[in-house]
LUMTIMAR-278070 format. One record per residue: x, z, y of N, C-alpha, C in turn; residue number from 1. Coordinates in Angstrom, 3 decimals, padded with zeros to 6 digits. Layout:
N
SITE        npx        npz        npy       capx       capz       capy        cpx        cpz        cpy     k
SITE          X          Z          Y          X          Z          Y          X          Z          Y   NUM
...
***
This chain:
108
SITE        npx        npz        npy       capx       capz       capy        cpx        cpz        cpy     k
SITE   -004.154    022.191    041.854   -004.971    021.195    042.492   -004.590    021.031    043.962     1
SITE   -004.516    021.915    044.601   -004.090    022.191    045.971   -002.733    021.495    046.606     2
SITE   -001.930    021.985    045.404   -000.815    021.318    045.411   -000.450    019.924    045.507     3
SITE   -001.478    019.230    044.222   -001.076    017.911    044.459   -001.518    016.960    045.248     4
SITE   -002.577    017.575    045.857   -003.637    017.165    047.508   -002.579    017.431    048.249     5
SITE   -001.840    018.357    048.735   -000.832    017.966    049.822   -000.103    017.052    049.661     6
SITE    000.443    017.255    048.504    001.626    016.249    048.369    001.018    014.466    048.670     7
SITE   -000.203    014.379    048.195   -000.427    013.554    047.791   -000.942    013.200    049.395     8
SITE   -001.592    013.910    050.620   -001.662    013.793    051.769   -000.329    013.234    052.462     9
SITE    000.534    013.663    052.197    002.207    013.592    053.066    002.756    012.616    052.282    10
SITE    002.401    012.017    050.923    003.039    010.759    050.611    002.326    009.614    051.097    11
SITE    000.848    009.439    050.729   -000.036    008.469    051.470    000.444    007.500    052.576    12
SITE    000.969    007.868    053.520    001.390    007.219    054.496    002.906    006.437    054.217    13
SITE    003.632    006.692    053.652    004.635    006.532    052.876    004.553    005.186    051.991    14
SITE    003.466    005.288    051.385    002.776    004.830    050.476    002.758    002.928    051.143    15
SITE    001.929    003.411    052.008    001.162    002.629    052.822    001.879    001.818    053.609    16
SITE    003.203    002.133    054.264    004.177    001.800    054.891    004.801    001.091    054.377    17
SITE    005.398    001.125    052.804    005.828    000.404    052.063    005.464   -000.598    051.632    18
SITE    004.188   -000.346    051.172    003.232   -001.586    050.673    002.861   -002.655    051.700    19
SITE    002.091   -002.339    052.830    001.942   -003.051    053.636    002.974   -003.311    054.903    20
SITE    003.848   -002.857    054.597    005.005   -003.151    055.610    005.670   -004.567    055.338    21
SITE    005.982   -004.143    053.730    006.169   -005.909    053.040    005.245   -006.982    053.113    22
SITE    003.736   -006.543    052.948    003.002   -007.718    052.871    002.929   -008.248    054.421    23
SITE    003.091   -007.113    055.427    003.050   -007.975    056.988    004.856   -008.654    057.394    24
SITE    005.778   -008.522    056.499    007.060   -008.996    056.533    006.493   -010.560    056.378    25
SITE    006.424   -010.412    054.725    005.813   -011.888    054.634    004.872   -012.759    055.139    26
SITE    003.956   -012.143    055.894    002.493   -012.688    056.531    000.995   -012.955    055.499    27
SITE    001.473   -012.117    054.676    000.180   -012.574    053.563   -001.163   -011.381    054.038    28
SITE   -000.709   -010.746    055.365   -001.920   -010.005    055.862   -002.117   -010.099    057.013    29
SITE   -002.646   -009.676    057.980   -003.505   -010.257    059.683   -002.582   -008.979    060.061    30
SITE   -002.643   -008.044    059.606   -001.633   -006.736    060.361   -000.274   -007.401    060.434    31
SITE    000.454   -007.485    061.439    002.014   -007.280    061.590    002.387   -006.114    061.523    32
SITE    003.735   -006.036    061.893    004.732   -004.735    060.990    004.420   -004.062    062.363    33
SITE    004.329   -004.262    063.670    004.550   -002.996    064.513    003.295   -002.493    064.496    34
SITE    001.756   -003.218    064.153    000.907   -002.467    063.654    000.594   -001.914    062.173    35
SITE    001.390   -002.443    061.425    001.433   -001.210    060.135    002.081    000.146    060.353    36
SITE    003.073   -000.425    061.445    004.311    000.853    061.666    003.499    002.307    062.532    37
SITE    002.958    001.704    062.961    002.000    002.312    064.155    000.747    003.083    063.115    38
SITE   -000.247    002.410    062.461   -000.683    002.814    061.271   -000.222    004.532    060.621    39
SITE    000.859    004.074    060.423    001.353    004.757    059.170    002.149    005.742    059.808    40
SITE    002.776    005.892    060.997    003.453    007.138    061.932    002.073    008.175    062.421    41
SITE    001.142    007.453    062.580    000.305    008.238    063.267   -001.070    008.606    062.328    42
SITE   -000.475    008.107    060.755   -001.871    008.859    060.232   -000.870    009.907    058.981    43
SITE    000.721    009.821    059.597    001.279    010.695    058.679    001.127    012.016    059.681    44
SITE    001.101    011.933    060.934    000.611    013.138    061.580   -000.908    013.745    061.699    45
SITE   -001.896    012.702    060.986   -003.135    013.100    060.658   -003.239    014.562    059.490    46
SITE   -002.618    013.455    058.430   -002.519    013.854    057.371   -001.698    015.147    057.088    47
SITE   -000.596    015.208    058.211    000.129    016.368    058.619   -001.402    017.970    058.979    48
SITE   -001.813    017.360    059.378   -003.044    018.673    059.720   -004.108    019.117    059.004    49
SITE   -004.434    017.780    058.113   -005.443    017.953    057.003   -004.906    018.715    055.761    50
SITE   -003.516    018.720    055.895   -002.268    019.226    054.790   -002.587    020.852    055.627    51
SITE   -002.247    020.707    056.543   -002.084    022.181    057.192   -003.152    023.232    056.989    52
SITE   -004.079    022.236    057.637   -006.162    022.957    057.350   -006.371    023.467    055.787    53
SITE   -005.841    022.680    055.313   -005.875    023.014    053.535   -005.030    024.029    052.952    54
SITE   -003.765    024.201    053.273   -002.878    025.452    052.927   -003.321    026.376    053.853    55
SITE   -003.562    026.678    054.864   -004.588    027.737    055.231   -005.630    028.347    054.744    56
SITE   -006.142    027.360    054.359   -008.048    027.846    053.450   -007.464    027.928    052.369    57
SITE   -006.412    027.166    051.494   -005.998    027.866    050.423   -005.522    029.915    050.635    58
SITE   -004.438    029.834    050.948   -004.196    031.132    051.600   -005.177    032.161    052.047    59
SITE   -006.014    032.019    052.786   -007.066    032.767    053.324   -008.132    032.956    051.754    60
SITE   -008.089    031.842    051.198   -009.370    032.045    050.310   -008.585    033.035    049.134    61
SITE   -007.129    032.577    048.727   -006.421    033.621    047.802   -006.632    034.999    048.207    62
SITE   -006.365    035.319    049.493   -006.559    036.261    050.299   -007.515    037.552    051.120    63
SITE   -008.901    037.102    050.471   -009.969    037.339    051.347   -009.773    037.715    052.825    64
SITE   -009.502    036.246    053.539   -009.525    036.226    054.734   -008.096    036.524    055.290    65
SITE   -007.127    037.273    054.869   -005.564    037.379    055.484   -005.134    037.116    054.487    66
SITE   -003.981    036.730    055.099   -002.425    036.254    054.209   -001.704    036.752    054.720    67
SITE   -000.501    037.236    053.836    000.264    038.480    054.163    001.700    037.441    054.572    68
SITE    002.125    036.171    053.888    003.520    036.010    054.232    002.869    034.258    054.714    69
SITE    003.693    033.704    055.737    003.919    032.344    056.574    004.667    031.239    056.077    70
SITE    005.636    031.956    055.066    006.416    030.713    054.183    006.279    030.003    053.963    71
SITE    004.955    029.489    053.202    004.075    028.369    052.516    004.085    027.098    053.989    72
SITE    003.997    027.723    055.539    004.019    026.820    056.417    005.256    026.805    056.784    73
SITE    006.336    026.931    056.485    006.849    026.957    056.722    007.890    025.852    056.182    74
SITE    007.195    025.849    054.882    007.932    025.065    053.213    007.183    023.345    054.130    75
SITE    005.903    023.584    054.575    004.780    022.731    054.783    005.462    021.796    055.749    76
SITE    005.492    022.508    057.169    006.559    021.530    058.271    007.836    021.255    058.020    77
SITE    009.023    021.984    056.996    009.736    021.552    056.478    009.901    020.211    055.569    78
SITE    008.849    019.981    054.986    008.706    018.727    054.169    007.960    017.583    054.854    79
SITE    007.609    018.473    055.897    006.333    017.329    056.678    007.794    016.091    057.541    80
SITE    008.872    017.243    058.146    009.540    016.688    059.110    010.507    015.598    058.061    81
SITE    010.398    016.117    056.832    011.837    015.208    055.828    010.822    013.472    055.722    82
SITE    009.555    013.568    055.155    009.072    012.577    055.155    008.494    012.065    056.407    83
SITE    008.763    012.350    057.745    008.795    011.827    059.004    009.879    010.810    059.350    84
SITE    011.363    011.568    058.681    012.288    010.687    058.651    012.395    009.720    058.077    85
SITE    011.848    009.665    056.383    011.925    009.190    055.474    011.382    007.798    056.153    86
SITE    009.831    007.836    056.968    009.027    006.760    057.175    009.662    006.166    058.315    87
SITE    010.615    006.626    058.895    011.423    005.857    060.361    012.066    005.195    059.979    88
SITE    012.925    005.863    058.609    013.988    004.683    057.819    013.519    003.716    057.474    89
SITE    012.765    003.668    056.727    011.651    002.648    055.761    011.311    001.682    057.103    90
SITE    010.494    002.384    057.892    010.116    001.423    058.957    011.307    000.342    060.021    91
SITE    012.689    001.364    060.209    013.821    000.503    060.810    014.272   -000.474    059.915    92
SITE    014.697   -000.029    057.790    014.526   -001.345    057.463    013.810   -002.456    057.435    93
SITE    012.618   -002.464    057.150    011.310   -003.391    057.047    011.422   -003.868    058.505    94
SITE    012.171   -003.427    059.388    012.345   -004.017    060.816    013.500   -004.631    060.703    95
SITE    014.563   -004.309    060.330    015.558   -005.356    059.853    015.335   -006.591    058.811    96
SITE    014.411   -006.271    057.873    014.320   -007.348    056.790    013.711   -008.293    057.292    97
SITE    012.682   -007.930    058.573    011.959   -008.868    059.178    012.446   -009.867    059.591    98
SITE    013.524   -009.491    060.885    014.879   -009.670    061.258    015.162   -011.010    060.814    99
SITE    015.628   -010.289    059.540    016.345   -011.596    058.899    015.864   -012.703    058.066   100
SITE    014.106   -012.001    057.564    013.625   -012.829    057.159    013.533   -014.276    057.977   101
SITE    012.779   -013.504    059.491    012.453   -014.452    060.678    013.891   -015.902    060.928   102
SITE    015.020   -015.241    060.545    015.996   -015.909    060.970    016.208   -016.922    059.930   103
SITE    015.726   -016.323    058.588    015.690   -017.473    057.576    015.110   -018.907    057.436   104
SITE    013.956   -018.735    057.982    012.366   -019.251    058.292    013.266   -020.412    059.422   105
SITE    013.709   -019.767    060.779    014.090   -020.673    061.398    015.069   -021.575    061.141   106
SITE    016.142   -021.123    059.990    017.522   -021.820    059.414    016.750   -022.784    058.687   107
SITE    015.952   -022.961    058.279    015.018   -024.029    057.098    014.019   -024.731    058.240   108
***
C-alpha cells in the first residue's frame, strides 16, 4: 500500500504536466504552459515531502520508533531527482511544441 502511495505521489505531477501542459499548448484551458509548468515543478517538490513524511512513518512504525538502515531514502531522493528531470524534459518539449505550434497559427 505504501508503496504505491509514493509512487503514485512522485508520478502525480508528471501526470499533470502532461495532461495539462497539452491542453494549455492548445488553449482549451485559462492556465498557460508557464503556469502549468510552474504548477507541476513545485507541487513535485510538495509531493517530494509528503513521499518522504510517509516512508518515515512507514519505517518508524515497522520499527517501533527506530529504523536501523537509510537506504529506503536514499532509493526515495534517488527517484525523486530522475522524475525531476523527467518533468524539465517534458516541460522544455511542451515549450518547444508551443513554439511551433504558435508559429503555425501565425503561418495561417
Amino acid at each position: 500500500m505504501y508503496g504505491i502511495l509514493l509512487l503514485l505521489l512522485l508520478t502525480l505531477p508528471l501526470l499533470f504536466q502532461t495532461m495539462f501542459g497539452r491542453k494549455a499548448i492548445s488553449e482549451s484551458i485559462k492556465l498557460n504552459l508557464s503556469e502549468v509548468c510552474l504548477i507541476s515543478f513545485f507541487s513535485q517538490i510538495l509531493f517530494y515531502y509528503f513521499a518522504f513524511k510517509l516512508l518515515d512513518y512507514k519505517l518508524r512504525s515497522e520499527s517501533n520508533g527506530q529504523f536501523h538502515c537509510g537506504m529506503p531514502f536514499v532509493g526515495l531522493v534517488i527517484i525523486e531527482f530522475f522524475f525531476i528531470i523527467v518533468l524539465i524534459i517534458i516541460m522544455v518539449v511542451q515549450f518547444f511544441i508551443r513554439k511551433s505550434y504558435n508559429r503555425n497559427i501565425e503561418k495561417h
